[in-house]
C-alpha positions in Angstrom: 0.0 0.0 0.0 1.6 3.4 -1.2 1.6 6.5 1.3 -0.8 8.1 -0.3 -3.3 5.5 0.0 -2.4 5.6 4.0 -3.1 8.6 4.0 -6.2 8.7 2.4 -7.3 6.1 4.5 -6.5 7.4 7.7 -8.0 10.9 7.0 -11.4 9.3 5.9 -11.7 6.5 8.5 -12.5 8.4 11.5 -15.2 10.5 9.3 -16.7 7.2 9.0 -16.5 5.7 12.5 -18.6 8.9 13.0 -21.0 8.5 11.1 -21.3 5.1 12.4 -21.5 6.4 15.6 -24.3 8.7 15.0 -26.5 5.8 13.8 -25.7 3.9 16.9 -27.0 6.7 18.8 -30.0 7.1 16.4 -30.9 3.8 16.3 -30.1 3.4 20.4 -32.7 6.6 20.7 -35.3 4.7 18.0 -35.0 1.5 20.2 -36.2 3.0 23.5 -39.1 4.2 21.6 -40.0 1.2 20.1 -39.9 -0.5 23.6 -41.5 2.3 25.4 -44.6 1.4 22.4 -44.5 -1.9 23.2 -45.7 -1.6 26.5 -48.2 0.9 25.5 -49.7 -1.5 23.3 -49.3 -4.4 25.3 -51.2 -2.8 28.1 -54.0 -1.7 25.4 -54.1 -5.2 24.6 -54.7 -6.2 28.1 -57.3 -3.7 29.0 -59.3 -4.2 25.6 -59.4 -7.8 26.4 -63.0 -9.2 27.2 -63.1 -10.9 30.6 -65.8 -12.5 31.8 -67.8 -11.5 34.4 -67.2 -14.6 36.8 -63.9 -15.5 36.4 -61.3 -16.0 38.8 -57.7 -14.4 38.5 -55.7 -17.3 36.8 -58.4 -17.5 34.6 -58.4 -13.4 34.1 -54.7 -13.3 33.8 -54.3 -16.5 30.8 -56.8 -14.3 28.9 -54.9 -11.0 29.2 -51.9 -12.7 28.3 -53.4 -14.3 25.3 -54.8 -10.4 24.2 -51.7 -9.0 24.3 -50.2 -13.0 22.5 -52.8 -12.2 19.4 -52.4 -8.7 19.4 -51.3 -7.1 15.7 -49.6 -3.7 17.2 -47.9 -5.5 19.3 -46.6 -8.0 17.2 -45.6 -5.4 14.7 -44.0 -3.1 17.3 -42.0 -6.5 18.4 -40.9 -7.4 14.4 -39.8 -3.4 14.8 -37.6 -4.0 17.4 -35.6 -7.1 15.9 -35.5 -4.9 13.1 -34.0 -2.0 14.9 -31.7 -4.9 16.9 -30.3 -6.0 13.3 -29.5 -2.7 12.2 -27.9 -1.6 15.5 -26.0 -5.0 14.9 -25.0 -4.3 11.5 -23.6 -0.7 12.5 -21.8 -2.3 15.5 -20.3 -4.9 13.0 -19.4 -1.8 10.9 -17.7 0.5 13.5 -15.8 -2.3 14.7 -14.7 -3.1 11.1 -13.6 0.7 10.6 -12.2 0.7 13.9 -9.8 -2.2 12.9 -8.9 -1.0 9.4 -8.1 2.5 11.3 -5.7 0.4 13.4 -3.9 -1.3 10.8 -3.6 1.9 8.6 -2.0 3.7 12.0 0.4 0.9 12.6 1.1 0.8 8.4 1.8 4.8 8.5 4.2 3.4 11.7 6.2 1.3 9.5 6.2 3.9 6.6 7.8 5.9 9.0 10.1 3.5 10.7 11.4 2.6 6.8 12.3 6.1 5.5 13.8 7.2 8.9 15.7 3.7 8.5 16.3 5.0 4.7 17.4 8.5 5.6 20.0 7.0 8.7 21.7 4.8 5.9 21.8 7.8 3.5 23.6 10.4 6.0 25.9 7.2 6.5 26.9 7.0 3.5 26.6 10.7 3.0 29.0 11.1 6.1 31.2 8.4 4.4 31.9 10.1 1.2 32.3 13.1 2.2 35.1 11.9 4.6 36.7 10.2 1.7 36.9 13.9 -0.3 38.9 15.2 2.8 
């Protein structure tokens, strides 16, 4: 990998592990909503639920529990949060990719740098040795 590529890299990686960042936070943010309406509509589904009138509390509680089971907002809310759960995975998987290439583009610029400070010790060497040899 030439210089120039390094550099290139490491000037647009951290751009990119903040824009990363920013969906983690969005999608973090999205997923407390999403939870927050999943109890709302779990508890709609319990109080629409028809009980009847002599029941006892086992009996009152399996039919709640099968309202909010069979209810459609909240199994769509619920296939919205595995949603929101893959994409904040996906983004996790992402940063921590960037993160990695960021690394190994640091530790590449590293050993750029080692090799021409390596290159420009041997050249004052042999710089120092000819012009020794002119004297």
């Amino acid at each position: 990998m030439k210089l120039g590529e390094i550099r290139e890299q490491l000037s647009r990686l951290p751009q990119s592990i903040f824009e990363i960042d920013v969906e983690l936070a969005k999608a973090s943010g999205h997923l407390a909503e999403l939870k927050e309406s999943l109890e709302i509509a779990e508890l709609n589904a319990e109080l629409t639920a028809t009980l009847p009138e002599k029941s006892n509390e086992d009996t009152r509680k399996r039919i709640r529990a099968e309202a909010v089971t069979k209810s459609l907002d909240v199994k769509r809310i619920k296939s919205l949060i595995i949603a929101e759960h893959i994409k904040q995975s996906e983004h996790e998987a992402a940063r921590s990719m960037n993160l990695r290439q960021f690394q190994a583009m640091m530790a590449l610029a590293e050993l750029a740098a080692a090799e021409m400070n390596m290159l420009a010790a041997k050249t004052r060497k042999e710089t120092m040795q000819w012009l020794r040899q002119d004297m």
